[in-house]
N, C-alpha and C positions, 0 to 999 in steps of 0.2 A: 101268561101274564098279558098280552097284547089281547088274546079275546078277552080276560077277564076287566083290563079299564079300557077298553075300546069305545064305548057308550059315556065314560065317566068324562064328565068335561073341566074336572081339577085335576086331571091326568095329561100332561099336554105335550111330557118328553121322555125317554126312554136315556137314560147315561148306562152306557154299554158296558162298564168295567171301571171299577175305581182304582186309576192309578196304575195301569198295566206296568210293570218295569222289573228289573232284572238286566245286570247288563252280559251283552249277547255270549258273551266268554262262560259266562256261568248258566244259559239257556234260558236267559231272559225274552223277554218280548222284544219283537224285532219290527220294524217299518220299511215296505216293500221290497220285502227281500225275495219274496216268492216260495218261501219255506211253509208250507205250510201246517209245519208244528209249532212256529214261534211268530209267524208273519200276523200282528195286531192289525193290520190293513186290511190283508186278507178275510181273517176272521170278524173282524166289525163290519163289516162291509157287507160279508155273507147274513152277519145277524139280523144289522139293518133293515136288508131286502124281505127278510123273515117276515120281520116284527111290519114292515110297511105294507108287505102281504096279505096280513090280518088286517091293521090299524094303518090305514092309507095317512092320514090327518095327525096322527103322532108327529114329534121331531126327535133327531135321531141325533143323541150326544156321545161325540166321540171325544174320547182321552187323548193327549200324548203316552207315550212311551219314556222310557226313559235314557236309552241311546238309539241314535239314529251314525248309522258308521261309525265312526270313532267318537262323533260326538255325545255327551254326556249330559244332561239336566235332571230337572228334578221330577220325581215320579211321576206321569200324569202332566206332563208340563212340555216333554218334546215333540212340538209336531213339524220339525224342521222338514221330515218326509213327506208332508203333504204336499208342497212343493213340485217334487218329482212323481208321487205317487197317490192322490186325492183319494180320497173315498167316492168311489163312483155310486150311487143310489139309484132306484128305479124311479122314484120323486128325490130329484135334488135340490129341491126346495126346501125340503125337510132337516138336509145337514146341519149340524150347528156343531163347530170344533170347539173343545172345552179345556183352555188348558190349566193347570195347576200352578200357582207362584205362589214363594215365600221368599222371608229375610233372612239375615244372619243368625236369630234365635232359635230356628229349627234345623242350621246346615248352614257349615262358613265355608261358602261356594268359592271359588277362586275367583269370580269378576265380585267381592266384595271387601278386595285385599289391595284390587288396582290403585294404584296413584289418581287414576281417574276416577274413581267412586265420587261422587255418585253420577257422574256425565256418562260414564261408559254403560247406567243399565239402557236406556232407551236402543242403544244396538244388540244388546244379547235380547230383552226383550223380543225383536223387531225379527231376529234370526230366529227364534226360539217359536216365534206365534204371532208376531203383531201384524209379519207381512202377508198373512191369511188376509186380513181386514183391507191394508194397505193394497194390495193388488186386487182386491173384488173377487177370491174365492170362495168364500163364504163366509157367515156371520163366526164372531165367538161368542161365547158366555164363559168367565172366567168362573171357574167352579168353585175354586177355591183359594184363597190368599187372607193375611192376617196377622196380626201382632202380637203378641200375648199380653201385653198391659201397655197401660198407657204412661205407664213409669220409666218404659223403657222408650219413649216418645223424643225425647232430646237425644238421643246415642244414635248409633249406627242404624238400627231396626227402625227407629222412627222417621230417616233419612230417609231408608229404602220406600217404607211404608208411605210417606207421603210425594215420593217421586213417582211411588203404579199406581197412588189414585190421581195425579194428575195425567199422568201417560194412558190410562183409562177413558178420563175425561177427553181428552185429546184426540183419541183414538176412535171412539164411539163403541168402543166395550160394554158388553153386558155385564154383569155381575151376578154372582148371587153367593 
């Protein structure tokens, strides 16, 4: 695939696996743990170098996981592990971390139960992926998040929904 849109110039990023997740109890996908039957780190990282091998000029999108240690989020959504464990690239200009968020109508997470709702998303946020942006290790593009109607705009989902495009805005997130 890298020789075949390498020339194509509406070809501009490679997303490496949608949603890697599994948690590690059940041999899920794992973040630097060094395993390399389950280590999503590892194995992206290696694909990466691949695909940059061929196609220099690509950018290279990486997923969360779905635990990192004990902690838990949503599929494609935890890159708590970059942190300790980055994706190193032969061009690391190319990285771009991608992570996945939703609201209550696909998954009634436990930070949407808080007393604190909706004050307390900007810190799971922030742990979960923002502070990629926050600290200058690389760009995101948030790959995926979304409401299911707009009916459900005044309830708890439209709360959520209009707190991550402001924290988006805020933030200087990509989207798509």
């Amino acid at each position: 695939l890298a020789s075949r849109y390498k020339n194509n110039p509406t070809v501009i990023g490679c997303d490496l696996d949608n949603e890697p997740h599994g948690k590690l109890t059940d041999g899920g996908s794992a973040w630097g743990t060094g395993d390399t039957t389950v280590d999503w780190n590892l194995a992206a990282q290696k694909c990466g170098n691949a695909i940059l091998s061929v196609n220099p000029d690509v950018l290279i999108v990486i997923e969360g996981v779905e635990q990192v240690g004990s902690k838990t989020y949503w599929w494609g959504g935890n890159l708590e592990g970059v942190g300790n464990t980055p994706i190193v690239l032969t061009k690391p200009e190319k990285l771009v971390y991608s992570p996945h968020e939703y609201g209550p109508e696909v998954f009634q997470q436990p930070w949407f139960d808080s007393s604190s709702f909706p004050s307390n998303l900007e810190a799971v946020w922030d742990s979960a992926f923002g502070y990629i942006v926050k600290t200058n290790k690389a760009p995101l593009l948030v790959g995926e998040f979304g409401i299911k109607d707009t009916a459900s705009f005044g309830g708890k989902s439209g709360t959520w929904f209009k707190a991550f495009i402001k924290y988006m805005a805020q933030q200087c997130n990509s989207w798509t």
